[in-house]
Backbone of each chain as nested JSON, in Angstrom:
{
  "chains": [
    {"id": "A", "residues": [
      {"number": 1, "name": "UNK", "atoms": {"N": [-17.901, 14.281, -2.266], "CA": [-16.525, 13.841, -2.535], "C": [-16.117, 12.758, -1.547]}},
      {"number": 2, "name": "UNK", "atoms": {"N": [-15.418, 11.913, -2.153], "CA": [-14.979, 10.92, -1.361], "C": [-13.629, 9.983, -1.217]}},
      {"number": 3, "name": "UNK", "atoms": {"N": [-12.98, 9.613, -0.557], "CA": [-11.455, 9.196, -0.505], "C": [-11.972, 8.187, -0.276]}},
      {"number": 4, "name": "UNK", "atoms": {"N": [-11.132, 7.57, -1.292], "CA": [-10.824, 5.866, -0.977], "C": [-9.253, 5.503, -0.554]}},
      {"number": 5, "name": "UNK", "atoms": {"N": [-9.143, 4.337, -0.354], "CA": [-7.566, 3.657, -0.089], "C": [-7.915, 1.963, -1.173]}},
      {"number": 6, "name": "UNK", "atoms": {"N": [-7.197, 2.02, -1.983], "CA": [-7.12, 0.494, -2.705], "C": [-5.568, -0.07, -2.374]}},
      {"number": 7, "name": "UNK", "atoms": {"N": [-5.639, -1.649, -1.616], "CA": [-4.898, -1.722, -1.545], "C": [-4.666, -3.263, -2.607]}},
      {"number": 8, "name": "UNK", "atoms": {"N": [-3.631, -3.43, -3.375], "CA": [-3.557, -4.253, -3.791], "C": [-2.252, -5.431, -3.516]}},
      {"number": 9, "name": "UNK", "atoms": {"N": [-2.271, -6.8, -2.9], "CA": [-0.91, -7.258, -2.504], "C": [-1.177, -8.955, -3.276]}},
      {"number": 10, "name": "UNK", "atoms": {"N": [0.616, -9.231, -3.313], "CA": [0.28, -10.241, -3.997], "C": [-0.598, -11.33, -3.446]}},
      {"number": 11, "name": "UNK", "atoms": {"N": [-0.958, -12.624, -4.39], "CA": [-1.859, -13.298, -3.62], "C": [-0.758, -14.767, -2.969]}},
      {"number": 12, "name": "UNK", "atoms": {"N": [-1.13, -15.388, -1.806], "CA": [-0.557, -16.523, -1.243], "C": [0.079, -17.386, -2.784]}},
      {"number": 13, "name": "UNK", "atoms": {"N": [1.684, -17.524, -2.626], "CA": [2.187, -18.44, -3.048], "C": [2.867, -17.664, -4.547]}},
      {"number": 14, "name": "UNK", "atoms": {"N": [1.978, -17.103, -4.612], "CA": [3.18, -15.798, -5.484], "C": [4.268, -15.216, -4.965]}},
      {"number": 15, "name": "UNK", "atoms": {"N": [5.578, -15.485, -6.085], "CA": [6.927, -15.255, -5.434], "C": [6.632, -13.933, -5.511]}},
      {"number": 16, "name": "UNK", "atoms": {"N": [8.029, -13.406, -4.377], "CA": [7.617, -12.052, -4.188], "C": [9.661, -11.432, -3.518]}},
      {"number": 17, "name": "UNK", "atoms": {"N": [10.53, -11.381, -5.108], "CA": [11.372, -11.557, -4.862], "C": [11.913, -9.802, -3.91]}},
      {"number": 18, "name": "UNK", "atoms": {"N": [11.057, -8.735, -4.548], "CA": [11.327, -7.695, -3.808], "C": [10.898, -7.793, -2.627]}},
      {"number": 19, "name": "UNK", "atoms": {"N": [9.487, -8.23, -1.578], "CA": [9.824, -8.861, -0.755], "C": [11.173, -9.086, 0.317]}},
      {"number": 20, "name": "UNK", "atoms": {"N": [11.491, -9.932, -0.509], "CA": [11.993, -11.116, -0.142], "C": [14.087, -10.27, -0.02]}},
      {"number": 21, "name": "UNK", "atoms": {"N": [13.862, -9.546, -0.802], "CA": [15.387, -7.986, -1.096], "C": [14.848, -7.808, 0.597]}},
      {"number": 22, "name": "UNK", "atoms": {"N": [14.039, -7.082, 0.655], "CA": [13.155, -6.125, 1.592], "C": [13.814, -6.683, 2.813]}},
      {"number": 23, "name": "UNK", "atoms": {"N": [13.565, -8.152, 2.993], "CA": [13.814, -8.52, 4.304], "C": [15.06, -9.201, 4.682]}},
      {"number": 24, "name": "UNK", "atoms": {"N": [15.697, -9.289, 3.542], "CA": [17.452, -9.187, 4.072], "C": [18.139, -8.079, 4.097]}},
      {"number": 25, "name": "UNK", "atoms": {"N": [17.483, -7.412, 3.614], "CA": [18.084, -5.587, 4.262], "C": [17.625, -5.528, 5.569]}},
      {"number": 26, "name": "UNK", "atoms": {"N": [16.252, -6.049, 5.853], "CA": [15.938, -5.437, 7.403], "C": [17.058, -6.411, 8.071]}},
      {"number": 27, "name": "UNK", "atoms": {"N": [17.59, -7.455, 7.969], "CA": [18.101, -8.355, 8.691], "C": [19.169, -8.058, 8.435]}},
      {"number": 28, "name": "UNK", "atoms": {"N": [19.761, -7.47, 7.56], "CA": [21.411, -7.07, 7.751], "C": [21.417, -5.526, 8.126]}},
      {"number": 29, "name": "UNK", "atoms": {"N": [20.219, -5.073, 8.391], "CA": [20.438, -3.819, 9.158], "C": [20.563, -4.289, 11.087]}},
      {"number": 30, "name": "UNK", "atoms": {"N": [20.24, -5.466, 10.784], "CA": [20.107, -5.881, 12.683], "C": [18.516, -5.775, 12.803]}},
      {"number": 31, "name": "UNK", "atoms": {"N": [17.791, -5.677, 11.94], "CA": [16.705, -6.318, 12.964], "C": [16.482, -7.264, 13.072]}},
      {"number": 32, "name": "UNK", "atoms": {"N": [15.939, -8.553, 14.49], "CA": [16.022, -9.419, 14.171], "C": [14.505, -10.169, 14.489]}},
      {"number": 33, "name": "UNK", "atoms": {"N": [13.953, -11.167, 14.388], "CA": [13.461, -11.738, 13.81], "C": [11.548, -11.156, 13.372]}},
      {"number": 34, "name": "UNK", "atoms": {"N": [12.617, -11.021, 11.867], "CA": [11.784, -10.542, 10.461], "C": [11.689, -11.686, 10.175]}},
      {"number": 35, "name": "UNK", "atoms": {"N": [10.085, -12.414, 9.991], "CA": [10.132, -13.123, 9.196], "C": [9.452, -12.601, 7.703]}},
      {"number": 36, "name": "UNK", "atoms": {"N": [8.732, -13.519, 7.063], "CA": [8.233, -12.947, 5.521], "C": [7.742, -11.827, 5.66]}},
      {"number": 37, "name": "UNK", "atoms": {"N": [8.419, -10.997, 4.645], "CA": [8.269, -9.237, 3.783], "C": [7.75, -9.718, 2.741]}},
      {"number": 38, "name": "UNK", "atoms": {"N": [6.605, -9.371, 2.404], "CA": [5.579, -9.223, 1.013], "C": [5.288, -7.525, 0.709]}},
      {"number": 39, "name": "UNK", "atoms": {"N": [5.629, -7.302, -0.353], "CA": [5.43, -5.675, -0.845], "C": [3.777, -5.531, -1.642]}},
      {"number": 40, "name": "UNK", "atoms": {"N": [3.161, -4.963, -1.144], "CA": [2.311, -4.203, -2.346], "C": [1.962, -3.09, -2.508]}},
      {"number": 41, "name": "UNK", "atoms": {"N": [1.053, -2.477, -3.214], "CA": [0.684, -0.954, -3.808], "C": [-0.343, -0.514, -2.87]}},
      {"number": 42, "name": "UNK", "atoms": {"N": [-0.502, 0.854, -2.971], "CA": [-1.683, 1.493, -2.545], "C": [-2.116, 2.497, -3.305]}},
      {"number": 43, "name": "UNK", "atoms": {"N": [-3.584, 2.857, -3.637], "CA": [-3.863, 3.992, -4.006], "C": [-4.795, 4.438, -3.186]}},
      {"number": 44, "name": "UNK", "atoms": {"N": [-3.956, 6.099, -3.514], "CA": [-5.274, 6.952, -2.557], "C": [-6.302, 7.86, -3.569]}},
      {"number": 45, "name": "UNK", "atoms": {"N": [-7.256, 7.412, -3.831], "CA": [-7.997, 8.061, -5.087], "C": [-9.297, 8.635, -4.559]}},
      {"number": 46, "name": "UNK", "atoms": {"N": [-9.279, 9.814, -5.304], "CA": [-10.705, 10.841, -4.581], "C": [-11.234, 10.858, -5.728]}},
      {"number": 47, "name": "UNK", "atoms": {"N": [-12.634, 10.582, -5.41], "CA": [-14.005, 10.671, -6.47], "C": [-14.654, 11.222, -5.872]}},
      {"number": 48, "name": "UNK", "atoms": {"N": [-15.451, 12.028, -7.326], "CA": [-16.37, 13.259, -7.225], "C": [-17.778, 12.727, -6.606]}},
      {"number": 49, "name": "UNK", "atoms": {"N": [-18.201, 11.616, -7.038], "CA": [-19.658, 11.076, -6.388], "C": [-19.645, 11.291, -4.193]}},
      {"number": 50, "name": "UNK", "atoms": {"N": [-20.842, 11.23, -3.888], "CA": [-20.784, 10.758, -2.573], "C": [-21.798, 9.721, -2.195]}},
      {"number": 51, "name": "UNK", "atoms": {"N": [-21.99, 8.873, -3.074], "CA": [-22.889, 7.859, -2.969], "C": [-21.672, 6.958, -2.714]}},
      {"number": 52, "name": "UNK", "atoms": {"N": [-21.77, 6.494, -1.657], "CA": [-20.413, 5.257, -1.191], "C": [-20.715, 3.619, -1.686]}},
      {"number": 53, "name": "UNK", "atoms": {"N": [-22.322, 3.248, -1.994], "CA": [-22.05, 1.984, -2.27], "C": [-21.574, 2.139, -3.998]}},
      {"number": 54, "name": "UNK", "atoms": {"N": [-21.958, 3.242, -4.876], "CA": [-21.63, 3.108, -6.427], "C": [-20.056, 3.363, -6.073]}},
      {"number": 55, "name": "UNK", "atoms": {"N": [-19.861, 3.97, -5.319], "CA": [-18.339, 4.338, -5.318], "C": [-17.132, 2.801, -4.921]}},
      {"number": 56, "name": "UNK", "atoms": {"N": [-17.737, 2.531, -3.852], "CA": [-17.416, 0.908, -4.231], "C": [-17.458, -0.315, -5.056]}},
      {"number": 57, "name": "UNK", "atoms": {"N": [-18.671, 0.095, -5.653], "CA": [-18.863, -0.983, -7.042], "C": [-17.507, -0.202, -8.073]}},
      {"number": 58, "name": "UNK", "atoms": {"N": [-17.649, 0.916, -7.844], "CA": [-16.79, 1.897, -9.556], "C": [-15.326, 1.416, -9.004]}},
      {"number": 59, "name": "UNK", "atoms": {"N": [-15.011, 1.284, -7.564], "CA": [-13.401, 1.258, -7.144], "C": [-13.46, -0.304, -7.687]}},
      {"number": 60, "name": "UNK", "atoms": {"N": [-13.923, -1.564, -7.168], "CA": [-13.926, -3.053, -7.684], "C": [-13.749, -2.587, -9.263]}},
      {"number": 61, "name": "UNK", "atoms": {"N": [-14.425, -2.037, -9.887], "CA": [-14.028, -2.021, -11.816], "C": [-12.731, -1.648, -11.917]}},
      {"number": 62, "name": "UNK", "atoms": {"N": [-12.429, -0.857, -11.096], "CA": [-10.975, -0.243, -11.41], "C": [-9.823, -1.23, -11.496]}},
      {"number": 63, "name": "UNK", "atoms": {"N": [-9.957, -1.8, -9.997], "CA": [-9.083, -2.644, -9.969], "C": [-9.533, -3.695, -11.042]}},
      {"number": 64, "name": "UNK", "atoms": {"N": [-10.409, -4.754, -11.407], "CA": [-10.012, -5.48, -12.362], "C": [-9.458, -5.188, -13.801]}},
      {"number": 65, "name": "UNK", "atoms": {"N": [-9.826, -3.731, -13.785], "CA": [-9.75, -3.286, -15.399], "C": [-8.383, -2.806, -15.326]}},
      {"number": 66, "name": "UNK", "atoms": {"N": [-7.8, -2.088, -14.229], "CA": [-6.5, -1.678, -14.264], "C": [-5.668, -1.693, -13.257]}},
      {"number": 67, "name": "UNK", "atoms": {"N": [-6.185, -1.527, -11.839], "CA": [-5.351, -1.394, -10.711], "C": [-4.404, -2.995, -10.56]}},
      {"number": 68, "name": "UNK", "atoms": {"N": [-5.181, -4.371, -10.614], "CA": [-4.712, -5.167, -10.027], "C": [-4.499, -5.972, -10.633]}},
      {"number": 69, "name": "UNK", "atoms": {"N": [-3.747, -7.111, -11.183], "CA": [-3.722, -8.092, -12.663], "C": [-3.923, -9.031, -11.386]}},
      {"number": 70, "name": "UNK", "atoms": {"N": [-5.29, -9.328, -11.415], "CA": [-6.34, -10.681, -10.673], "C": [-5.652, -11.873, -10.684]}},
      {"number": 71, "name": "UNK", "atoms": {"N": [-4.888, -11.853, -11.921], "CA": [-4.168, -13.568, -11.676], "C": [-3.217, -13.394, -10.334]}},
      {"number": 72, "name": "UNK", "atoms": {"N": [-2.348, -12.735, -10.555], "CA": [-1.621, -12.871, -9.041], "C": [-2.059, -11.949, -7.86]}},
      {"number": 73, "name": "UNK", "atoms": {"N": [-2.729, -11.068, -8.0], "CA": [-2.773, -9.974, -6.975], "C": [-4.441, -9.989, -6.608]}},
      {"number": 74, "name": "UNK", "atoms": {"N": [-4.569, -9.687, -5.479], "CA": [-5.865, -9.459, -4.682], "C": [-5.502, -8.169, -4.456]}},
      {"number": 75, "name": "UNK", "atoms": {"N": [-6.958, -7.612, -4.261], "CA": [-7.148, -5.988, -3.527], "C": [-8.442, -5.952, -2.736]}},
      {"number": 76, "name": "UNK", "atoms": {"N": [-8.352, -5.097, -2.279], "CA": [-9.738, -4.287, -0.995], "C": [-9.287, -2.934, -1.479]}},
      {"number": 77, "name": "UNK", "atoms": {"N": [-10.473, -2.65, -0.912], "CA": [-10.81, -1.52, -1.056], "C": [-11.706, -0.969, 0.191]}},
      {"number": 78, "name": "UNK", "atoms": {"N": [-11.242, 0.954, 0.662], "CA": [-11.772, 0.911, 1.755], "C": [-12.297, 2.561, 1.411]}},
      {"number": 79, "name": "UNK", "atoms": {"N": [-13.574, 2.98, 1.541], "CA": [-13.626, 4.281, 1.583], "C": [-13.319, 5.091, 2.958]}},
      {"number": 80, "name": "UNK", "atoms": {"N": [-12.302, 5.952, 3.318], "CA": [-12.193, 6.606, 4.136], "C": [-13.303, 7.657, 4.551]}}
    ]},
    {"id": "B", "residues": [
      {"number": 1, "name": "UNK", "atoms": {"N": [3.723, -14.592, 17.571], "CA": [4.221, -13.71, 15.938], "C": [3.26, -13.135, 16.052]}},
      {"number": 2, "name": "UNK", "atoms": {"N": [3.536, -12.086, 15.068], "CA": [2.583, -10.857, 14.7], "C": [2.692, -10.184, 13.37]}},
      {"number": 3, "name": "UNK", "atoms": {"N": [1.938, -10.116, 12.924], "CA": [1.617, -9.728, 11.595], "C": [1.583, -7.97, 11.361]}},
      {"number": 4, "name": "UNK", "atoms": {"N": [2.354, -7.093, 10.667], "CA": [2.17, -5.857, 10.66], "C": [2.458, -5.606, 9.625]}},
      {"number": 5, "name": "UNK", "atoms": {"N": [1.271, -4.379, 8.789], "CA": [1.423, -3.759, 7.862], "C": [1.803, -2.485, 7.768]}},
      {"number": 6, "name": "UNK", "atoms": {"N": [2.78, -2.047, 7.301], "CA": [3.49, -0.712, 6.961], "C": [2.628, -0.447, 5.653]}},
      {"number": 7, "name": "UNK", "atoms": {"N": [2.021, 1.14, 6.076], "CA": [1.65, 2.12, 4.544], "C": [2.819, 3.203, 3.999]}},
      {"number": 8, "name": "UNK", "atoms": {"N": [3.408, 3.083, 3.103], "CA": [4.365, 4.274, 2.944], "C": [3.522, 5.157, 1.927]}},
      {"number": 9, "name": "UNK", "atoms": {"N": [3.352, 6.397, 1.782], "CA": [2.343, 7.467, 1.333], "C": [3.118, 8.569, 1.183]}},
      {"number": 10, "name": "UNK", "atoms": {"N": [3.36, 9.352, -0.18], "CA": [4.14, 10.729, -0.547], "C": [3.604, 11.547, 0.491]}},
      {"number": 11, "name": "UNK", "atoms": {"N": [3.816, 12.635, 0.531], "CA": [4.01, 13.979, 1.685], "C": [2.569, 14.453, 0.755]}},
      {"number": 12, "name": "UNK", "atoms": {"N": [2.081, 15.638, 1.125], "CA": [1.552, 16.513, -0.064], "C": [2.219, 17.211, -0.637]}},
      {"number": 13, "name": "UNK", "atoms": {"N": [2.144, 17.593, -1.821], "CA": [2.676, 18.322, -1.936], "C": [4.207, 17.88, -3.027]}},
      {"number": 14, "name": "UNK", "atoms": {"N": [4.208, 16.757, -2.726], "CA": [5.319, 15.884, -3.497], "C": [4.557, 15.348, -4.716]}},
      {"number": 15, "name": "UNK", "atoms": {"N": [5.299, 16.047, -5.714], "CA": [4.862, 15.666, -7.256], "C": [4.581, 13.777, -7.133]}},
      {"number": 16, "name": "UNK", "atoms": {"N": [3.483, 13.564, -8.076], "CA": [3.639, 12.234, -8.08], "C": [3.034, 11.494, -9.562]}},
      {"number": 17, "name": "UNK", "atoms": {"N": [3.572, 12.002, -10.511], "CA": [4.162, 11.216, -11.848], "C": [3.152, 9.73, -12.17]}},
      {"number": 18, "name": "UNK", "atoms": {"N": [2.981, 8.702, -11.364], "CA": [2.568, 7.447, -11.502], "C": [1.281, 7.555, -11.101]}},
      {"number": 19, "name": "UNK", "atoms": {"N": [1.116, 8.781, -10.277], "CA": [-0.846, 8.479, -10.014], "C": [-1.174, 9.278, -10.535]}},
      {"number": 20, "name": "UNK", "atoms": {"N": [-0.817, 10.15, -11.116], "CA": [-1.171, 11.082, -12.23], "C": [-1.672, 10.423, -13.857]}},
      {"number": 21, "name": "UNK", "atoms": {"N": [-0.307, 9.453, -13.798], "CA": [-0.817, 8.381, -15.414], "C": [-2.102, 7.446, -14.965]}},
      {"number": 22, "name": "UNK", "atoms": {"N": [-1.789, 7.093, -13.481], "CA": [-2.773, 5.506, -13.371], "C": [-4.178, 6.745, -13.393]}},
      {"number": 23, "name": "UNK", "atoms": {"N": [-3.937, 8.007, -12.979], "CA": [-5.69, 8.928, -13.057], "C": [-5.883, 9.411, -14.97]}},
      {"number": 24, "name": "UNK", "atoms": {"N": [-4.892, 9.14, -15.407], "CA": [-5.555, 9.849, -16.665], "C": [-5.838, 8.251, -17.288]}},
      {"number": 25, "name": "UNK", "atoms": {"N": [-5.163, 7.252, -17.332], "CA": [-5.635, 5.943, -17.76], "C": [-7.332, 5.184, -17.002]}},
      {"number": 26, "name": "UNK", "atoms": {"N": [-7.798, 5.592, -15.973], "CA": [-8.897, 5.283, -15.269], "C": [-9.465, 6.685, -16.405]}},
      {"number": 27, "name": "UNK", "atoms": {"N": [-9.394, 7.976, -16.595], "CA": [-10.495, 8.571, -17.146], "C": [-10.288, 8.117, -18.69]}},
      {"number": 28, "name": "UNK", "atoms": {"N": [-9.277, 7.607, -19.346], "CA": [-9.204, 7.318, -20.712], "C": [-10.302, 5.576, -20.943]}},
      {"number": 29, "name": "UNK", "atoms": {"N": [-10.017, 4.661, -19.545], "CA": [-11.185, 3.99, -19.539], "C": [-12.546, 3.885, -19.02]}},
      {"number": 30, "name": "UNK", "atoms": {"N": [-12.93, 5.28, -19.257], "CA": [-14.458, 5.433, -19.505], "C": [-14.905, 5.994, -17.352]}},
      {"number": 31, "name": "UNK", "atoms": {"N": [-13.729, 5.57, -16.435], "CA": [-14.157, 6.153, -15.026], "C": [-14.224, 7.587, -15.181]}},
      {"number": 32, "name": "UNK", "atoms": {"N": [-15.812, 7.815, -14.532], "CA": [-16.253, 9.293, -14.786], "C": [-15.638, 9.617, -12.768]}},
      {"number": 33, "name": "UNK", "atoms": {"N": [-15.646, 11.185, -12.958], "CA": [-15.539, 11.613, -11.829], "C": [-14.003, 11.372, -10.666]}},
      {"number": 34, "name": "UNK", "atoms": {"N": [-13.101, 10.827, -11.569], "CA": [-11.692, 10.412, -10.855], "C": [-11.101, 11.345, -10.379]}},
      {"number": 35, "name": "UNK", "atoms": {"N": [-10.53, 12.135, -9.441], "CA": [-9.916, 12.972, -9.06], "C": [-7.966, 12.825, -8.901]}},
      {"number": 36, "name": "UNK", "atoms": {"N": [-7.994, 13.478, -7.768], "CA": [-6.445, 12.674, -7.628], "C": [-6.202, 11.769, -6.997]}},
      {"number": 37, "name": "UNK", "atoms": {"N": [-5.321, 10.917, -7.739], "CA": [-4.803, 9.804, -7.407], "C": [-3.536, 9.56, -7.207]}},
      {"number": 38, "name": "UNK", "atoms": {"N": [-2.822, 8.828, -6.024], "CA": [-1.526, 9.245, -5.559], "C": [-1.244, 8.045, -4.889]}},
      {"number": 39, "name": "UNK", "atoms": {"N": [0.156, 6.997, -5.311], "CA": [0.244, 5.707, -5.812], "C": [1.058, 5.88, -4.426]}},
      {"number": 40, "name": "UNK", "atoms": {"N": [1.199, 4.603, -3.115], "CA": [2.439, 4.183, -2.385], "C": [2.552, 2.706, -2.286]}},
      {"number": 41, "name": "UNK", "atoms": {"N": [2.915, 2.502, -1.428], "CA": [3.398, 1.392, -0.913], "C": [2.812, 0.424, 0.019]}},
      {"number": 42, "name": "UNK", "atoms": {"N": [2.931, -0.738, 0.158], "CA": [2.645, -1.316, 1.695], "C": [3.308, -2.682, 1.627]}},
      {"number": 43, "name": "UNK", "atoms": {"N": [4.255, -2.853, 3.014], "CA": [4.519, -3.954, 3.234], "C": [4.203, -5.132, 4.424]}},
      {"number": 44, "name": "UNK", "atoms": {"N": [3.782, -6.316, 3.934], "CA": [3.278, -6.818, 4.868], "C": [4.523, -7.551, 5.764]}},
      {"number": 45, "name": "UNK", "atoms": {"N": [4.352, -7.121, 7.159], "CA": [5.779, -8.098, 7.887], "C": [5.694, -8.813, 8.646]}},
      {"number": 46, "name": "UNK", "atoms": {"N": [5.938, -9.983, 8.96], "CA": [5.571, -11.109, 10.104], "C": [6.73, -10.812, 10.751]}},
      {"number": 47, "name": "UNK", "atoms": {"N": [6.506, -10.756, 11.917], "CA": [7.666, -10.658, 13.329], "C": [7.495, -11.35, 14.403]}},
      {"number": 48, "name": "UNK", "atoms": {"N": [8.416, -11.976, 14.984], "CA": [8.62, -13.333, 15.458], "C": [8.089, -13.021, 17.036]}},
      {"number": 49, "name": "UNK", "atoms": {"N": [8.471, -11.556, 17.376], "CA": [8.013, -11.65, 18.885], "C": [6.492, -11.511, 18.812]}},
      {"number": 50, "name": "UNK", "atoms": {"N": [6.1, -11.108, 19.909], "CA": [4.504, -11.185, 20.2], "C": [4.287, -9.845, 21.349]}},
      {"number": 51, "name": "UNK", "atoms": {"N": [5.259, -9.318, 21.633], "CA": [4.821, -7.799, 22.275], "C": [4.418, -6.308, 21.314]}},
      {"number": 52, "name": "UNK", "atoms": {"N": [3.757, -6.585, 21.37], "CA": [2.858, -5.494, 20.343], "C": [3.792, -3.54, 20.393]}},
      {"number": 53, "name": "UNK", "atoms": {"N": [4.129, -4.171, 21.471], "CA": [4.841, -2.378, 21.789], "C": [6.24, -2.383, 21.345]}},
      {"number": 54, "name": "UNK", "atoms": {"N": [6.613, -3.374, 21.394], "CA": [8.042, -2.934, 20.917], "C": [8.56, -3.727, 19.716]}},
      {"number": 55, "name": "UNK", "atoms": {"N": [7.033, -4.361, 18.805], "CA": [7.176, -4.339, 17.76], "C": [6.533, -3.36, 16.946]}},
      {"number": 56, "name": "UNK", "atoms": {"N": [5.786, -2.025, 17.495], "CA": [5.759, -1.083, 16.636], "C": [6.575, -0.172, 16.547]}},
      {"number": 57, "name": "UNK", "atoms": {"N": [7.695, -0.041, 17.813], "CA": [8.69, 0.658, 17.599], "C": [9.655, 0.475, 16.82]}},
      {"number": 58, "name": "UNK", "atoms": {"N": [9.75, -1.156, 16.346], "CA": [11.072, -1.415, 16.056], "C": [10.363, -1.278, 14.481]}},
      {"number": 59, "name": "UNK", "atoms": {"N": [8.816, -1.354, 14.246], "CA": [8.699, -0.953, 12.747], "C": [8.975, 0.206, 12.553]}},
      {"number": 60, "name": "UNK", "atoms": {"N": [8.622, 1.143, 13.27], "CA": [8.846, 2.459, 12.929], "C": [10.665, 2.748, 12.683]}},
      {"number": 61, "name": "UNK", "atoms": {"N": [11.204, 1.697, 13.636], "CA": [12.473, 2.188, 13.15], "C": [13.55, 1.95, 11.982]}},
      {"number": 62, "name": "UNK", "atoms": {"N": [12.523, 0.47, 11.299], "CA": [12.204, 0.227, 10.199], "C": [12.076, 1.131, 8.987]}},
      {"number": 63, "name": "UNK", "atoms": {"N": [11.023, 1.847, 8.841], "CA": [10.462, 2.583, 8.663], "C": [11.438, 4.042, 8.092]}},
      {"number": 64, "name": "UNK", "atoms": {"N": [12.315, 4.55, 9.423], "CA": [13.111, 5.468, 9.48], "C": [14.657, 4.681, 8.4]}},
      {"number": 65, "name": "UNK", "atoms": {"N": [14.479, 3.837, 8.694], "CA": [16.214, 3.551, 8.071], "C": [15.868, 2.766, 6.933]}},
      {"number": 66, "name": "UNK", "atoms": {"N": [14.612, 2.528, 6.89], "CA": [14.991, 1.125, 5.277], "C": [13.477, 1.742, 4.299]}},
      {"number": 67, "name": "UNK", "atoms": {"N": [12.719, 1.693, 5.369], "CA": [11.24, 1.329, 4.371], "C": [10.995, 2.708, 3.868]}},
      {"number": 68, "name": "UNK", "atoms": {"N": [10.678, 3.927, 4.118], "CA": [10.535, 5.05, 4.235], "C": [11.761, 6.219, 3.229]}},
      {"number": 69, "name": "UNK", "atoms": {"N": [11.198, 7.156, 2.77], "CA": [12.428, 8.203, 2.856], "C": [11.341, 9.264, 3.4]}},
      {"number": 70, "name": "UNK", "atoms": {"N": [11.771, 9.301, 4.722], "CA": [11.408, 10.259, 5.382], "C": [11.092, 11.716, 4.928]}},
      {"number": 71, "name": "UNK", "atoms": {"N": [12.152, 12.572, 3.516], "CA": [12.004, 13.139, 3.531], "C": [10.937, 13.751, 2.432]}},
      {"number": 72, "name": "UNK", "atoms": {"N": [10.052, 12.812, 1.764], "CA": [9.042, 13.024, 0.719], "C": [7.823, 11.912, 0.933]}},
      {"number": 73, "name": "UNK", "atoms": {"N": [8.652, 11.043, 2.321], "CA": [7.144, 10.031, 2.35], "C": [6.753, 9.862, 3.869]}},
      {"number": 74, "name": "UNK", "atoms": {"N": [5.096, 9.778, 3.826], "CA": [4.889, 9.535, 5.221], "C": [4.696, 7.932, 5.521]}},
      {"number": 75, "name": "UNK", "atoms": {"N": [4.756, 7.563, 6.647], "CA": [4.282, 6.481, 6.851], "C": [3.712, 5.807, 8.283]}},
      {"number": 76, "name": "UNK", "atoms": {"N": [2.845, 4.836, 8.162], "CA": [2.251, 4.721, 9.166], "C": [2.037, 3.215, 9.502]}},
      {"number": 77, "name": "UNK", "atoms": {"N": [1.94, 2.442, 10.608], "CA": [2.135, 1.374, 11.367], "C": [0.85, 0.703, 11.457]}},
      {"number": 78, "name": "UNK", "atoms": {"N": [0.801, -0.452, 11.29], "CA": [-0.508, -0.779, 11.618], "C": [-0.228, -2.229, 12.445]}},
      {"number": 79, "name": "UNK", "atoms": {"N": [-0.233, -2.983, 13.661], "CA": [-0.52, -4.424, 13.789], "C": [-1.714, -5.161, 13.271]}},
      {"number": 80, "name": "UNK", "atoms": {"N": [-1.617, -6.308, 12.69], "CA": [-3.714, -6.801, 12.332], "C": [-3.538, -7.8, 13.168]}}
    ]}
  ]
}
């Protein structure tokens, strides 16, 4: 058995208006200098295999097939 | 400046609805062996000072008042 972490965030130059919410709340809460807030996802997903390099090839399918829409978003992936 | 990523991550134990669909949609496309899967957050933050210590405090306090709900999510600090 094995835990992964996928993280997926947008890619450079993609607006990122929640973000962008994110860090005028931190700044009208008083913190001060916040610069750019970019938001993205994480998953924490456990698979039954313990072969770690198929388990990395199977996490990369995931994300293109469903975790991450490739046009704007990049991901890694990390087995814990 | 310094670059820090916040993970926000449900508790255990806290129902979680969205990694439950994104795990039955990975076994409806053909991923054998998926277990549980349990969806959060991460935000990436650029911060203007450069003392590493009392910019992880001030994420964490971040963290406590904006990024976080403390009481169903954990979260954790990272500088890169």
């Amino acid at each position: 058995m094995l835990k992964a972490r996928v993280t997926v965030t947008l890619k450079n130059g993609v607006l990122d208006p929640q973000g962008k919410a994110i860090g005028g709340a931190l700044a009208t809460l008083g913190f001060e200098g916040v610069g750019q807030v970019r938001q993205g996802k994480v998953f924490d997903i456990v698979l039954s295999t313990s072969d770690r390099a198929a388990a990395e090839s199977e996490l990369k399918a995931m994300c293109e097939r469903l975790l991450a829409n490739t046009v704007i978003e990049n991901y890694s992936v990390a087995i814990i």
